[in-house]
HTML snippet that shows the backbone in 3Dmol.js (N, CA, C, O; Angstrom):
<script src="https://3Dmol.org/build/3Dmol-min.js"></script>
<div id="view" style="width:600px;height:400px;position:relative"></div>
<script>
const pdb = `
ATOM      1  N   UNK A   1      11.601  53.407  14.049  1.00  0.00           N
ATOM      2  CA  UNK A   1      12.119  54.739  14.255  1.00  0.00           C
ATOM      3  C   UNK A   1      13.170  54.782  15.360  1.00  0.00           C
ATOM      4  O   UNK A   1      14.091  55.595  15.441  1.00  0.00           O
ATOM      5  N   UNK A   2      12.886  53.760  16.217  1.00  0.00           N
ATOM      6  CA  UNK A   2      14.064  54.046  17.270  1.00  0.00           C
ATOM      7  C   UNK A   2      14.985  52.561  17.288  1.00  0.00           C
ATOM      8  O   UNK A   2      15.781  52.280  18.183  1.00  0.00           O
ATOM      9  N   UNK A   3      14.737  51.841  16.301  1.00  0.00           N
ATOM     10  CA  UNK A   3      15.338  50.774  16.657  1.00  0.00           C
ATOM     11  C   UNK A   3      17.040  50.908  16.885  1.00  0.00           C
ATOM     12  O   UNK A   3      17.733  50.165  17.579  1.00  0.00           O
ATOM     13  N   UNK A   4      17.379  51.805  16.273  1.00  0.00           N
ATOM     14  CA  UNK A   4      19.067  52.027  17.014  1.00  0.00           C
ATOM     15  C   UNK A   4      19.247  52.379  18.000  1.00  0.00           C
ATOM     16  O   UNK A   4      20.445  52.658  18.052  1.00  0.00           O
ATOM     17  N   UNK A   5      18.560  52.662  19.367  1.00  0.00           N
ATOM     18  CA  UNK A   5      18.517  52.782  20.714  1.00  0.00           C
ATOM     19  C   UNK A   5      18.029  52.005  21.730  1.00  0.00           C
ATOM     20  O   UNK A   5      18.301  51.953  22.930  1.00  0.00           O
ATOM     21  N   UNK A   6      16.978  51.191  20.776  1.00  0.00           N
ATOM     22  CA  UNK A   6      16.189  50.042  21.789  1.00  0.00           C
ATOM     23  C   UNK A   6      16.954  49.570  23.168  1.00  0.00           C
ATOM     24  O   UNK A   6      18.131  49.343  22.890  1.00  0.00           O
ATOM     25  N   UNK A   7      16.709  49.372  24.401  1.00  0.00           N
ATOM     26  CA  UNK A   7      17.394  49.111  25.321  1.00  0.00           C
ATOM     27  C   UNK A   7      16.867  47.679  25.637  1.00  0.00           C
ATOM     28  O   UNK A   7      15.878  47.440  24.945  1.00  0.00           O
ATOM     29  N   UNK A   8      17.196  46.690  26.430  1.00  0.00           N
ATOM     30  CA  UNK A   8      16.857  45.818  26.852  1.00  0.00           C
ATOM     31  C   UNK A   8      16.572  46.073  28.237  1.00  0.00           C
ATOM     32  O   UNK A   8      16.721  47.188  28.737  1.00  0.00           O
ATOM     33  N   UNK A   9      16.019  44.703  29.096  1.00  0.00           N
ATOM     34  CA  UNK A   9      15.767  44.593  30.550  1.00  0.00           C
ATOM     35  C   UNK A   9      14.803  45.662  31.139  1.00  0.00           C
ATOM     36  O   UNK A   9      14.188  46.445  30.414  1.00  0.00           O
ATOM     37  N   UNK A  10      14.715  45.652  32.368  1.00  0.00           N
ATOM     38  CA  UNK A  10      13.545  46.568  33.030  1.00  0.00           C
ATOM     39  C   UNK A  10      13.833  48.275  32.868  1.00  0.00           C
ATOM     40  O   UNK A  10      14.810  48.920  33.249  1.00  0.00           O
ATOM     41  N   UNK A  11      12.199  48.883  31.928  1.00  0.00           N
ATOM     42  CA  UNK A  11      12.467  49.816  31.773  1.00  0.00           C
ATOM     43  C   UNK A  11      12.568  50.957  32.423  1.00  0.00           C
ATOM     44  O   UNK A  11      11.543  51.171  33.070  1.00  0.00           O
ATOM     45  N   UNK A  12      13.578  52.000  32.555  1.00  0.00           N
ATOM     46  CA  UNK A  12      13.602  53.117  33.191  1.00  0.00           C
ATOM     47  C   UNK A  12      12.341  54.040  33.591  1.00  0.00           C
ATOM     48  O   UNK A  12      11.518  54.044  32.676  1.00  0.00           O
ATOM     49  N   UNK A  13      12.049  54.634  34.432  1.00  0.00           N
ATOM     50  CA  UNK A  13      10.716  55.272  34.360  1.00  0.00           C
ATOM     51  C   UNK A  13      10.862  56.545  33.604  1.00  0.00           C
ATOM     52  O   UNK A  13      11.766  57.369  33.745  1.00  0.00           O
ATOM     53  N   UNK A  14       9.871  56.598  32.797  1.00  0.00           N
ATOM     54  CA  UNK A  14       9.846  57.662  31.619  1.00  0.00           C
ATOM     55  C   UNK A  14       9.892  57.245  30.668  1.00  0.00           C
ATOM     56  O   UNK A  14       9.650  58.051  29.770  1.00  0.00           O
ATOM     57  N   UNK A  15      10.214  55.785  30.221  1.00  0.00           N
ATOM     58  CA  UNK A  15      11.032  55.100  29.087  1.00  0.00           C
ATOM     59  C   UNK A  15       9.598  54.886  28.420  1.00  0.00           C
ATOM     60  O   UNK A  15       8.640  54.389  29.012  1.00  0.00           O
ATOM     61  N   UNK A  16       9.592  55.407  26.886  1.00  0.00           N
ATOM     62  CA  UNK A  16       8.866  54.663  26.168  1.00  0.00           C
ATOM     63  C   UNK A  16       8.967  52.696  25.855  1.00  0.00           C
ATOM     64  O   UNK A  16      10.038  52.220  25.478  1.00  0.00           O
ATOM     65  N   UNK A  17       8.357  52.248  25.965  1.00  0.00           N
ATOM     66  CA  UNK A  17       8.245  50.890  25.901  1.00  0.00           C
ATOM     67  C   UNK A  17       7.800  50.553  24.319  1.00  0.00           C
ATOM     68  O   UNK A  17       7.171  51.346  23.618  1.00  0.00           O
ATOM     69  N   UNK A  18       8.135  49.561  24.002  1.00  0.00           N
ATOM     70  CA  UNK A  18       7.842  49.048  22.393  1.00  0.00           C
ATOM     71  C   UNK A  18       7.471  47.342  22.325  1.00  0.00           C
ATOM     72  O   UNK A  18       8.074  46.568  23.069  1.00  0.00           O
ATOM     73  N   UNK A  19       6.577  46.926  21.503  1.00  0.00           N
ATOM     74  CA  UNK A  19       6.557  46.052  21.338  1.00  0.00           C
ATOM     75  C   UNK A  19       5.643  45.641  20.117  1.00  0.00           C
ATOM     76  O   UNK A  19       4.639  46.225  19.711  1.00  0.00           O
ATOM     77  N   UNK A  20       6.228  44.508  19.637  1.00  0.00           N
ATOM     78  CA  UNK A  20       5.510  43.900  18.208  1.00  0.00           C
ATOM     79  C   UNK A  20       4.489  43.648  18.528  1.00  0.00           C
ATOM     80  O   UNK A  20       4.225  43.375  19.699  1.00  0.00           O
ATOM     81  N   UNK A  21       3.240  43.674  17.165  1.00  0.00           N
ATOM     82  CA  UNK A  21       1.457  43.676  17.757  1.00  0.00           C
ATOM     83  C   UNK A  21       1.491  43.285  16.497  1.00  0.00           C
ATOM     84  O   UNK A  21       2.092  43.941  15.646  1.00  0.00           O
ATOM     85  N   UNK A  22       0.736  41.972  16.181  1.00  0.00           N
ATOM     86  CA  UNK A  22      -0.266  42.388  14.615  1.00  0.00           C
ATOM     87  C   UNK A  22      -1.415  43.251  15.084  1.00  0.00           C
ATOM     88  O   UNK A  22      -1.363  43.232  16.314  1.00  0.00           O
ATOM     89  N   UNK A  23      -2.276  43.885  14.744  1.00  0.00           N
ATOM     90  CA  UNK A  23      -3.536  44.169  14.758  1.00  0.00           C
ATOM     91  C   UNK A  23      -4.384  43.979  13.217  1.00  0.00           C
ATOM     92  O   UNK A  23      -3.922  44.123  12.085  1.00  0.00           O
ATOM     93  N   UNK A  24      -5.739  43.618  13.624  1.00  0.00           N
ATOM     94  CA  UNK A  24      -6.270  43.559  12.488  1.00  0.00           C
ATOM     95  C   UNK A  24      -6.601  44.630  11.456  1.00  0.00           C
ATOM     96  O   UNK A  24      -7.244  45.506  12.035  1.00  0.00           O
ATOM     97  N   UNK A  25      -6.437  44.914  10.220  1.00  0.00           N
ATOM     98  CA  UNK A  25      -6.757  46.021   9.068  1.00  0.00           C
ATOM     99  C   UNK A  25      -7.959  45.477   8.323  1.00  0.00           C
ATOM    100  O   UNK A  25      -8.487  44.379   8.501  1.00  0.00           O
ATOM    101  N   UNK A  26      -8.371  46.596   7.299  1.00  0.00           N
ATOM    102  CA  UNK A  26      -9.421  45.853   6.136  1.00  0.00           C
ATOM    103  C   UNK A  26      -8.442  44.690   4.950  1.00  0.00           C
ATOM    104  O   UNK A  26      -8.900  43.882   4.142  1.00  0.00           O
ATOM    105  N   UNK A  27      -6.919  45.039   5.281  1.00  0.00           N
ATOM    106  CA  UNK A  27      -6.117  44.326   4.190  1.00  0.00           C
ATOM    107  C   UNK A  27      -5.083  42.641   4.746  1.00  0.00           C
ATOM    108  O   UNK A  27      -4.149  41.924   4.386  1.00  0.00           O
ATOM    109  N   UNK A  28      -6.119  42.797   5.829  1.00  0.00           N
ATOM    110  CA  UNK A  28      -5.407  41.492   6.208  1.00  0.00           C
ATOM    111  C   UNK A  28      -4.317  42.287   7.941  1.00  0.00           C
ATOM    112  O   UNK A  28      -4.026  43.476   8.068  1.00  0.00           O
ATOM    113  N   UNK A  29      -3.974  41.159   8.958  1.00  0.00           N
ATOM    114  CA  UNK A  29      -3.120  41.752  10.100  1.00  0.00           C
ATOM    115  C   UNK A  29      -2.155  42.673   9.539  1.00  0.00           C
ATOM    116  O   UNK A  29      -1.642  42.573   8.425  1.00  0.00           O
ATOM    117  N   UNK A  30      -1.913  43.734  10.545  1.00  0.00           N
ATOM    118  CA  UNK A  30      -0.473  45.027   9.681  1.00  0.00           C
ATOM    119  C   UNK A  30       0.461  45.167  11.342  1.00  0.00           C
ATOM    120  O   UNK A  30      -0.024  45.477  12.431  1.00  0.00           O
ATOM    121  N   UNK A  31       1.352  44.952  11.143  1.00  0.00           N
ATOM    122  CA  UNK A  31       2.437  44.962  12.774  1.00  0.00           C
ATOM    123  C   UNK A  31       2.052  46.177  12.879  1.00  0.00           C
ATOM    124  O   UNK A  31       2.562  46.927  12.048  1.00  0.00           O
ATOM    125  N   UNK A  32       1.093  46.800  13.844  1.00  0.00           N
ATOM    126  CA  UNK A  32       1.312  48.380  14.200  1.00  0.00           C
ATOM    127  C   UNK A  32       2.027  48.518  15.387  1.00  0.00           C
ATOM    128  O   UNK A  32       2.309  49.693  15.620  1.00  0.00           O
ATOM    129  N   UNK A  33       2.439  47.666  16.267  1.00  0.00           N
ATOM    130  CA  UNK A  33       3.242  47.217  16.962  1.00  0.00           C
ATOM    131  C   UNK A  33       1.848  48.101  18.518  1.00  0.00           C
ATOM    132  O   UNK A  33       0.652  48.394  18.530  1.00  0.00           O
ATOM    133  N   UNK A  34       2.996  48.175  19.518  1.00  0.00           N
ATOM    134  CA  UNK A  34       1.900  48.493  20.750  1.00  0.00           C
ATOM    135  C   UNK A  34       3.418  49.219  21.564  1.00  0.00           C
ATOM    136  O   UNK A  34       4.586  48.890  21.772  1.00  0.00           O
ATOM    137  N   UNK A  35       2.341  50.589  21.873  1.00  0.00           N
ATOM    138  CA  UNK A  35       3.768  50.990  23.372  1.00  0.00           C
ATOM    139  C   UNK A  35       2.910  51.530  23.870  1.00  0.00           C
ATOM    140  O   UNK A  35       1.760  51.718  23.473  1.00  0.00           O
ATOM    141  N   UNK A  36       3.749  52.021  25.404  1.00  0.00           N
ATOM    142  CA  UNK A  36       3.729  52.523  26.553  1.00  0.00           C
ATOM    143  C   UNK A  36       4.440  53.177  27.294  1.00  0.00           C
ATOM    144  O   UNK A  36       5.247  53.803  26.607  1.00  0.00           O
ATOM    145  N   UNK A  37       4.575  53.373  28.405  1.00  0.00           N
ATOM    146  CA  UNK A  37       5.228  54.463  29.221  1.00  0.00           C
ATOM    147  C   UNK A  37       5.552  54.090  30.721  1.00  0.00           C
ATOM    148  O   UNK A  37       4.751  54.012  31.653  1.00  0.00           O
ATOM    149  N   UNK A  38       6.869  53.887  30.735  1.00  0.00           N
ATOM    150  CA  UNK A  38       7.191  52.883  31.899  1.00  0.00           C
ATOM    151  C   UNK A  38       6.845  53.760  32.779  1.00  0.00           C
ATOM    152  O   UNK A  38       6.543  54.902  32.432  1.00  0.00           O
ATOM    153  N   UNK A  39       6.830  53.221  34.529  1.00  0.00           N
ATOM    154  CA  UNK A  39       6.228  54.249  35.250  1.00  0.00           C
ATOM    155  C   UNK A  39       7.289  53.282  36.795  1.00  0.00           C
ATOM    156  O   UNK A  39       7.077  53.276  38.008  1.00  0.00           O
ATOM    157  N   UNK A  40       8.341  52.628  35.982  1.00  0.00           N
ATOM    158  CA  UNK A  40       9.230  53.043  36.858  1.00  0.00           C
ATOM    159  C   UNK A  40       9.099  51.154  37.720  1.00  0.00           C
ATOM    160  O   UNK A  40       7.896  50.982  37.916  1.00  0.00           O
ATOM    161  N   UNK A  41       9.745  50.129  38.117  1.00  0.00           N
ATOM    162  CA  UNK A  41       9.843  49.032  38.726  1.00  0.00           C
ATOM    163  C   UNK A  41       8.964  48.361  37.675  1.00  0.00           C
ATOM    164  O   UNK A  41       7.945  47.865  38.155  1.00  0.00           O
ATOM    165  N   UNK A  42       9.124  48.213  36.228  1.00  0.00           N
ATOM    166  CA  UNK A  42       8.519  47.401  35.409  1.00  0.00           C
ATOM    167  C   UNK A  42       7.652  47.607  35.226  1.00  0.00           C
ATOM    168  O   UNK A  42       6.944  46.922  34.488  1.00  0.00           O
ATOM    169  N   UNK A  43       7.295  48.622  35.791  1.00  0.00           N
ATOM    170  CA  UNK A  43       5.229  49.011  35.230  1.00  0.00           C
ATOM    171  C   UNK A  43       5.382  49.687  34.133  1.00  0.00           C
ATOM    172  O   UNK A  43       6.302  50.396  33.723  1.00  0.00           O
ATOM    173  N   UNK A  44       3.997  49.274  33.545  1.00  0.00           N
ATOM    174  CA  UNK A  44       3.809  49.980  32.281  1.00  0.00           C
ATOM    175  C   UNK A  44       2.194  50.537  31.797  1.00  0.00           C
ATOM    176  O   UNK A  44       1.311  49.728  31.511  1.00  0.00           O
ATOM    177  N   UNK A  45       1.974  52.076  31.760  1.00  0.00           N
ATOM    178  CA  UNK A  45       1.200  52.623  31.700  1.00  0.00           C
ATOM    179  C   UNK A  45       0.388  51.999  30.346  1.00  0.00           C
ATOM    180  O   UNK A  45       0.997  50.945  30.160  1.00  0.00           O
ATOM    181  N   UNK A  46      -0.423  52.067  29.539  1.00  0.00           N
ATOM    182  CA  UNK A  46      -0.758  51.433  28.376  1.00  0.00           C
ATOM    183  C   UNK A  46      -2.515  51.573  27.970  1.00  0.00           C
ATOM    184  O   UNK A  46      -3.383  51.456  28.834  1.00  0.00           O
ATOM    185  N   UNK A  47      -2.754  51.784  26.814  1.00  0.00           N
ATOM    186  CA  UNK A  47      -4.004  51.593  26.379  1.00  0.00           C
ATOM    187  C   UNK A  47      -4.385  50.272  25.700  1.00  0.00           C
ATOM    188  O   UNK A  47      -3.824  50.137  24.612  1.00  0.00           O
ATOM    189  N   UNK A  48      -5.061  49.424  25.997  1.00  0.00           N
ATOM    190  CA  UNK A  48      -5.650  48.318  25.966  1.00  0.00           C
ATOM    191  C   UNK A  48      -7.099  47.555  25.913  1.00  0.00           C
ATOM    192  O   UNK A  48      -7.267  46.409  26.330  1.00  0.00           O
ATOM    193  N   UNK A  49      -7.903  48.203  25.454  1.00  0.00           N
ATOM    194  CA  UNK A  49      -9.122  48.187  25.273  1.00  0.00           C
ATOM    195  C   UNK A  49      -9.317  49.728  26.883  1.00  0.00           C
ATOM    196  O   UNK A  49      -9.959  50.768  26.735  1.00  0.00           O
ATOM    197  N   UNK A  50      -8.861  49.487  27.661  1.00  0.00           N
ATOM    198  CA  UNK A  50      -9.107  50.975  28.552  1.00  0.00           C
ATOM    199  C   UNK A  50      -7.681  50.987  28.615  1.00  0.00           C
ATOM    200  O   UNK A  50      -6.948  50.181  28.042  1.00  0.00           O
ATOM    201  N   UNK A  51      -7.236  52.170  29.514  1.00  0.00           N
ATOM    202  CA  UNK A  51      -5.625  52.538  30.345  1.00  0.00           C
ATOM    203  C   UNK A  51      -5.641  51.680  31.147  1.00  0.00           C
ATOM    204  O   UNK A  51      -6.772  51.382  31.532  1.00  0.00           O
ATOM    205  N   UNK A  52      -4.610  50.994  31.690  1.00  0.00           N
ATOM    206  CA  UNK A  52      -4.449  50.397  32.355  1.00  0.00           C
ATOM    207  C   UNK A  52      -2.936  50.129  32.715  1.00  0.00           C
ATOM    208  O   UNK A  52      -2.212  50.789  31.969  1.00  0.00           O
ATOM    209  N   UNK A  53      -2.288  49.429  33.549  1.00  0.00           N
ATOM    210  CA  UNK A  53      -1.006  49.373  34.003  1.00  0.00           C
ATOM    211  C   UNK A  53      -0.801  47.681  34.295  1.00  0.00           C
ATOM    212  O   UNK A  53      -1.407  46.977  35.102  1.00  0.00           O
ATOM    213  N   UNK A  54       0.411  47.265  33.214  1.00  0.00           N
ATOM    214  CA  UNK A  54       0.536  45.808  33.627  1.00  0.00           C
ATOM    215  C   UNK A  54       2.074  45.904  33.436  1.00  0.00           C
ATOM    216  O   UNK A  54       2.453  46.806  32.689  1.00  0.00           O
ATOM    217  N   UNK A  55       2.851  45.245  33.905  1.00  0.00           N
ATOM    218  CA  UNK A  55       4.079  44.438  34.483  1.00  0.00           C
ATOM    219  C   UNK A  55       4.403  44.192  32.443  1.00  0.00           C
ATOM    220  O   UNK A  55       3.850  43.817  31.410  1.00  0.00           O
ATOM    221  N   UNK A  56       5.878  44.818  33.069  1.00  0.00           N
ATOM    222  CA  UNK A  56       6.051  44.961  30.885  1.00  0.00           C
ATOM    223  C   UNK A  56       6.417  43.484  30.296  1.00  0.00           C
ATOM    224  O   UNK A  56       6.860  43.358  29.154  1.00  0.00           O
ATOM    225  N   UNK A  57       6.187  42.329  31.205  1.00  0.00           N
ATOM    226  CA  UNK A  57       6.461  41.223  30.571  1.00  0.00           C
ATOM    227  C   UNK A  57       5.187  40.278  30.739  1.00  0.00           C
ATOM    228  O   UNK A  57       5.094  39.092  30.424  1.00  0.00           O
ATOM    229  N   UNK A  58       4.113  41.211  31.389  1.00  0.00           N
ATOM    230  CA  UNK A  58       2.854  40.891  31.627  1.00  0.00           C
ATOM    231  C   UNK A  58       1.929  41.079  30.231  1.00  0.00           C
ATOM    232  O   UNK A  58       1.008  40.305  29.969  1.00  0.00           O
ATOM    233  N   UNK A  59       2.326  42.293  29.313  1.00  0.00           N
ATOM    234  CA  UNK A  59       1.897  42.398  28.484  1.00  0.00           C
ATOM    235  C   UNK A  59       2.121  41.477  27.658  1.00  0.00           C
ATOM    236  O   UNK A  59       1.004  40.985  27.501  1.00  0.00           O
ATOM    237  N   UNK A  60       2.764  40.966  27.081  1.00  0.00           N
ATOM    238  CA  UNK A  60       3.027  39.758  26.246  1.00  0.00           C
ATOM    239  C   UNK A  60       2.131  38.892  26.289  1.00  0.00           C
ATOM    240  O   UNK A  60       1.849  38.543  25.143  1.00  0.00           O
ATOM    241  N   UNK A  61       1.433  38.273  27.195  1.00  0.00           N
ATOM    242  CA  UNK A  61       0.332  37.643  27.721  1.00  0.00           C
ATOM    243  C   UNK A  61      -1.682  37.754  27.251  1.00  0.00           C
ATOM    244  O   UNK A  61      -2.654  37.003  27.166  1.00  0.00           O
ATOM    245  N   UNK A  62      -1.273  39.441  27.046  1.00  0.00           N
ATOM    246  CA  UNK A  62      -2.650  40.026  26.600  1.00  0.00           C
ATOM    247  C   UNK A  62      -3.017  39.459  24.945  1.00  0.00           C
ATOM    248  O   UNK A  62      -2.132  39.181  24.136  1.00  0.00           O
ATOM    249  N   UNK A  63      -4.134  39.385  24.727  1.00  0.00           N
ATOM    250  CA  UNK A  63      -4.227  38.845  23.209  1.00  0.00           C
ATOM    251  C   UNK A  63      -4.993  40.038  22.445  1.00  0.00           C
ATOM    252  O   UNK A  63      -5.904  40.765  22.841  1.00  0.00           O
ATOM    253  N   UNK A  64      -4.275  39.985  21.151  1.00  0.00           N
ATOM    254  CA  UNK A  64      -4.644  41.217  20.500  1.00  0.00           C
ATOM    255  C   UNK A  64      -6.282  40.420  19.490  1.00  0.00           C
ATOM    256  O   UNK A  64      -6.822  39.330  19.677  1.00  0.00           O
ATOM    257  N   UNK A  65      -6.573  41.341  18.642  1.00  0.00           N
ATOM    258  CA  UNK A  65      -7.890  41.026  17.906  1.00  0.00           C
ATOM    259  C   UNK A  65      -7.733  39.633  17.303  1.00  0.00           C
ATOM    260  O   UNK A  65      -8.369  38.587  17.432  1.00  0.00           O
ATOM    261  N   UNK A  66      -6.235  40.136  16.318  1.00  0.00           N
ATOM    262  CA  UNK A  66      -5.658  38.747  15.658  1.00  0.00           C
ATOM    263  C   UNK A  66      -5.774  37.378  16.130  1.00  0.00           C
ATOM    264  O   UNK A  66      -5.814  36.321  15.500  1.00  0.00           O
ATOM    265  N   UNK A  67      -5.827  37.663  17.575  1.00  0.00           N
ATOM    266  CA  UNK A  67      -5.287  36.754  18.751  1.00  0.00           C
ATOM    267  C   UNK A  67      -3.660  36.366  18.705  1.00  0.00           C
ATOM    268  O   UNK A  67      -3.129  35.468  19.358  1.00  0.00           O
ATOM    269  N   UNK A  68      -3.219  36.981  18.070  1.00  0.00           N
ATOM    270  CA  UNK A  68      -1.559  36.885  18.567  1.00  0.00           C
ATOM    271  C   UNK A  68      -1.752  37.543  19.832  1.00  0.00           C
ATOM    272  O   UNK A  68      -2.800  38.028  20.257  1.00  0.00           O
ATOM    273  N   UNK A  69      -0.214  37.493  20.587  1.00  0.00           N
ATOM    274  CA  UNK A  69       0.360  37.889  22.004  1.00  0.00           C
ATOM    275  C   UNK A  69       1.421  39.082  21.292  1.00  0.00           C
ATOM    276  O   UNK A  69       2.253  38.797  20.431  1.00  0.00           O
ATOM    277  N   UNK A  70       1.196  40.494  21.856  1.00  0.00           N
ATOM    278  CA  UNK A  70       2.341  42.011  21.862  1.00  0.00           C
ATOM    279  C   UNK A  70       3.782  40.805  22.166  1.00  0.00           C
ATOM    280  O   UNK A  70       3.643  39.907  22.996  1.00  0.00           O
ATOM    281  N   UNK A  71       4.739  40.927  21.587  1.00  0.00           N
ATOM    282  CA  UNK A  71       6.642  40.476  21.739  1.00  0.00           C
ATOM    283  C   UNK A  71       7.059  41.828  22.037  1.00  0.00           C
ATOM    284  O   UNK A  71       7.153  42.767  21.246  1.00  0.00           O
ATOM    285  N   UNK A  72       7.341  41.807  23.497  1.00  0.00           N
ATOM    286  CA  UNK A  72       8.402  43.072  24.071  1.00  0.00           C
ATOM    287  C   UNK A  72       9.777  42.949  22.936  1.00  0.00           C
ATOM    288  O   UNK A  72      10.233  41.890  22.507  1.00  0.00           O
ATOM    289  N   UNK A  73      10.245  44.272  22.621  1.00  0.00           N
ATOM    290  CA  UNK A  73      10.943  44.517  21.561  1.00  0.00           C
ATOM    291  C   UNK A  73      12.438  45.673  22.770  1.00  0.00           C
ATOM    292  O   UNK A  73      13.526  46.180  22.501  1.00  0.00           O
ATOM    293  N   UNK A  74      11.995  45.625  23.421  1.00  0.00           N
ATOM    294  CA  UNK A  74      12.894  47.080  24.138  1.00  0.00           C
ATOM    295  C   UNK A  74      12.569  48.119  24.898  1.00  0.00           C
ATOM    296  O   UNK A  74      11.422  47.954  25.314  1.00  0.00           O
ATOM    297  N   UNK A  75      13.063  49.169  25.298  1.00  0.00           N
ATOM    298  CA  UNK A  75      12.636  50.522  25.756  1.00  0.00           C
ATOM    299  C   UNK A  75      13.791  51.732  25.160  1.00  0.00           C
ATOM    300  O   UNK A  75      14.937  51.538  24.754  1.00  0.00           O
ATOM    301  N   UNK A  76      13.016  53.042  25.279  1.00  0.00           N
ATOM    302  CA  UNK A  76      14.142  54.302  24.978  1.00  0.00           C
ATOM    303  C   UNK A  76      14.052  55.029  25.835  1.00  0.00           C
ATOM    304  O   UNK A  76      12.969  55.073  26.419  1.00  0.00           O
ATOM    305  N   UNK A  77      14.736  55.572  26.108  1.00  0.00           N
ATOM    306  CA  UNK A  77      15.043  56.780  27.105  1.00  0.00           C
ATOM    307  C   UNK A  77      13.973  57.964  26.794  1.00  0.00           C
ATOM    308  O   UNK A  77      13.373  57.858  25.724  1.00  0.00           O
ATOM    309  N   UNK A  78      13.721  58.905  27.491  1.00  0.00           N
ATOM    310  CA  UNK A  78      12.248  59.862  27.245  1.00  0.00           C
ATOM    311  C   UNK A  78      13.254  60.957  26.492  1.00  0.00           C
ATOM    312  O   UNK A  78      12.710  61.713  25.688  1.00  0.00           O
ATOM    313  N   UNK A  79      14.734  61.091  26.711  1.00  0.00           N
ATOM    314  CA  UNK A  79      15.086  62.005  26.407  1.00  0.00           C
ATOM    315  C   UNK A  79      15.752  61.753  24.783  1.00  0.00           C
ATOM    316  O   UNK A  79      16.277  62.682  24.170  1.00  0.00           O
ATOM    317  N   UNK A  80      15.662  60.697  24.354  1.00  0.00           N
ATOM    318  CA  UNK A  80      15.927  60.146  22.909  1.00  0.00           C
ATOM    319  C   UNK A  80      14.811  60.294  22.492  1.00  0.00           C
ATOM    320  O   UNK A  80      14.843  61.139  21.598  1.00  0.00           O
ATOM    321  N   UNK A  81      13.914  59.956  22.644  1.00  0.00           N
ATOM    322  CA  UNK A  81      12.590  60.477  21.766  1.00  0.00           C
ATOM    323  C   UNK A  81      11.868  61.885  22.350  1.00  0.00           C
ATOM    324  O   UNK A  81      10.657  61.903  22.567  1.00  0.00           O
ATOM    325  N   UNK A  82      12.692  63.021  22.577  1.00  0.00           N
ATOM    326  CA  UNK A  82      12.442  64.314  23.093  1.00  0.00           C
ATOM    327  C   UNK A  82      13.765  64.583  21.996  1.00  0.00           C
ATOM    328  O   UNK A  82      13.691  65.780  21.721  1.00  0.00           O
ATOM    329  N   UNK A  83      14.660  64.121  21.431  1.00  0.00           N
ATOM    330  CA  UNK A  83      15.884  64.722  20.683  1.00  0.00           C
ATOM    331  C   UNK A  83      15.919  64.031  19.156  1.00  0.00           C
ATOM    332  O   UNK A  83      16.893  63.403  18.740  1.00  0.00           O
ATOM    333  N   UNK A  84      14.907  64.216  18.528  1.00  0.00           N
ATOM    334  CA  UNK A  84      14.809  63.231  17.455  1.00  0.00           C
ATOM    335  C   UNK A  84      15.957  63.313  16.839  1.00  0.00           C
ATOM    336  O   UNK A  84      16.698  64.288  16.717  1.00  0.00           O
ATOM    337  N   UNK A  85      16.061  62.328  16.487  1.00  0.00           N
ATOM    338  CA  UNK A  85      17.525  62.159  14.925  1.00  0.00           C
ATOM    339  C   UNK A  85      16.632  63.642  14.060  1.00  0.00           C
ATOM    340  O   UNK A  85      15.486  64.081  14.152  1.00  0.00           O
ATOM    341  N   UNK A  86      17.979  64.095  13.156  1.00  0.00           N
ATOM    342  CA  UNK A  86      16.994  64.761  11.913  1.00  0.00           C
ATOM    343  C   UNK A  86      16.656  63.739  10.514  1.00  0.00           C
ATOM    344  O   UNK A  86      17.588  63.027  10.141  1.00  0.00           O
ATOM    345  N   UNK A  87      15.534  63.678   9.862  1.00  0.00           N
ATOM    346  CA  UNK A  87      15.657  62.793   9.025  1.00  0.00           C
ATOM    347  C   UNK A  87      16.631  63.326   8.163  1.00  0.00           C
ATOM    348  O   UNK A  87      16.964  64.508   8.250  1.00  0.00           O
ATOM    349  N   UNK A  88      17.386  62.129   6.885  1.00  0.00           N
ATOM    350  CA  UNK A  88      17.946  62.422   6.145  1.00  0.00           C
ATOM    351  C   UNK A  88      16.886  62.549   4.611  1.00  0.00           C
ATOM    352  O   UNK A  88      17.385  62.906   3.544  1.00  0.00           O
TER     353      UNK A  88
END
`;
const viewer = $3Dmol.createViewer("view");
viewer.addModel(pdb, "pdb");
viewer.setStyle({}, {cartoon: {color: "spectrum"}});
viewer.zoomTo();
viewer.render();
</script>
């Protein structure tokens, strides 16, 4: 949904954060991918088995059910996803 804005490098605070996730389904792993909510010097707010706050290149590190590792994908601005595109 936002991949035409994705930003690179350390995210802005406010910035939604994105990143690739398999997680497990009844139909086999499905990318539901994983985000968060920067909170400003690389932190990142996040639900993870609890809330918690890890370093957005820290997450990559965490292991999902699958046991794959979240791939940081980018960040958006709070005010791009406050101004949605209209769908076509």
């Amino acid at each position: 949904m936002y991949k035409d804005a994705l930003r690179s490098g350390i995210p802005e605070r406010g910035a939604f954060v994105f990143y690739d996730c398999l997680c497990p389904s009844k139909d086999g792993p499905v990318n539901w991918g994983h985000c968060g909510i920067s909170l400003g010097d690389g932190q990142i707010i996040h639900a993870w088995d609890v809330i918690r706050i890890d370093g957005y290149t820290e997450i990559e590190r965490l292991t999902a059910l699958t046991g794959n590792h979240p791939k940081y994908l980018g960040w958006v601005p709070l005010e791009r996803v406050l101004n949605q595109k209209p769908r076509v």
